[in-house]
C-alpha positions in Angstrom: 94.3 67.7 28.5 93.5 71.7 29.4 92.8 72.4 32.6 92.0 75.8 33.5 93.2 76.8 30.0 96.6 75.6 30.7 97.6 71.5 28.9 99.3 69.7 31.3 101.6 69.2 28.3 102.4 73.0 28.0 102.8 73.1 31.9 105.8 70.2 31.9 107.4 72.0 28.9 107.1 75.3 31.2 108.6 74.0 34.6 110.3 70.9 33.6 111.2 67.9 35.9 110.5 65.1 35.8 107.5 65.2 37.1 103.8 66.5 35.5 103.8 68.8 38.5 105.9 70.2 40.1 106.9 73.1 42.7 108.0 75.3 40.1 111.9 74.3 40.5 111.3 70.9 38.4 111.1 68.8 41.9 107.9 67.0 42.9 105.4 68.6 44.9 103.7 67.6 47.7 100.3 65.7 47.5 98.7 68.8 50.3 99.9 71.8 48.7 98.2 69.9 45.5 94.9 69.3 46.9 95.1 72.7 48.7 95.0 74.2 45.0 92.6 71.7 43.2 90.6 73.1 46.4 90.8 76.8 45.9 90.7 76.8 42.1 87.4 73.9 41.9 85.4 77.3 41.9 87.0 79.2 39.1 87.0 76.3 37.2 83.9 76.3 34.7 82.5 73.0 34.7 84.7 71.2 36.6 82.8 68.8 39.1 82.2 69.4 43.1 84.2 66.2 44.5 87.2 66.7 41.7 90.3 65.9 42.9 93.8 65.5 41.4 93.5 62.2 41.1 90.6 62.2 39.0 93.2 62.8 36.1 95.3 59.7 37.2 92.1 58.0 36.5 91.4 59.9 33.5 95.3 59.1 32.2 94.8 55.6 32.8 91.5 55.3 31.3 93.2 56.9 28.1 96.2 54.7 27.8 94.0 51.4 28.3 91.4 53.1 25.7 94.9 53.2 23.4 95.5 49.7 23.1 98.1 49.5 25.8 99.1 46.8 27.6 98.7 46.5 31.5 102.6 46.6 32.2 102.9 49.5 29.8 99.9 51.1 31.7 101.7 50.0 34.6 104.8 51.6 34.3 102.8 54.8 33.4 101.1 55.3 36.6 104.1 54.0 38.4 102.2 50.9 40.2 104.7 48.5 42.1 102.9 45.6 39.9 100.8 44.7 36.6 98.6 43.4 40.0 98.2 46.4 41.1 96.9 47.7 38.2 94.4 45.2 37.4 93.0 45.3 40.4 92.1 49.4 39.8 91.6 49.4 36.4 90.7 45.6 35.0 86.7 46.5 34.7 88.3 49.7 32.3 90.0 47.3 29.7 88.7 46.4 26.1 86.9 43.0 26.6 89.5 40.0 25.8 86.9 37.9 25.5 84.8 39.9 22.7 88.4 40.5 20.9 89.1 36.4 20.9 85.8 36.2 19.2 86.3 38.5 17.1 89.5 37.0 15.8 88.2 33.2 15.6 85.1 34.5 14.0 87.6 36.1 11.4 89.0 32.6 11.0 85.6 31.4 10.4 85.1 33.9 7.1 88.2 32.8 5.7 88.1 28.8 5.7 90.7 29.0 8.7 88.7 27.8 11.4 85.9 25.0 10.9 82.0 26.3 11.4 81.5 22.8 13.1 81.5 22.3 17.2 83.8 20.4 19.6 
């Protein structure tokens, strides 16, 4: 993802840590001195939304690894929730219909004499 022509990946590889940002020494930041930024740079920023904040990319990151294929406690682990719970309840109206996949795969069945056509 590039962000004001910087890719979070090239900024982790920059400053290190372990965390995607950081204060420059590899340790984590604090969530005001991130807004603060987001805040002053929203302006400069081409195209970037009035209301964006920060957190918009959690959503975005999350909305990319479900769009993936994977699973909640993978998904889970990612955004650092306490719970698969947690998760669900943010992000369960984001994930590939189960349902629609179950079809899918019994209707497979169906095409190759696996599963009778018949009801009940």
């Amino acid at each position: 993802m590039e962000w004001g022509g910087v890719t979070l990946h090239a900024a982790v590889a920059r400053w290190g840590g372990d965390h995607v940002v950081s204060d420059g020494a590899g340790r984590q930041t604090s969530t005001w001195a991130i807004e603060r930024t987001i805040r002053s740079a929203r302006p400069k920023v081409a195209g970037l939304p009035e209301g964006f904040q920060f957190h918009d990319l959690r959503h975005y990151l999350a909305s990319q690894l479900m769009a993936s294929g994977l699973d909640v406690e993978v998904v889970q682990h990612r955004l650092r929730h306490a719970s698969a719970k947690t998760t669900l309840d943010t992000y369960g109206h984001l994930w590939p219909d189960s349902d629609e996949s179950a079809r899918a795969a019994v209707g497979a069945g169906r095409s190759w004499g696996l599963v009778g056509d018949r009801a009940g």
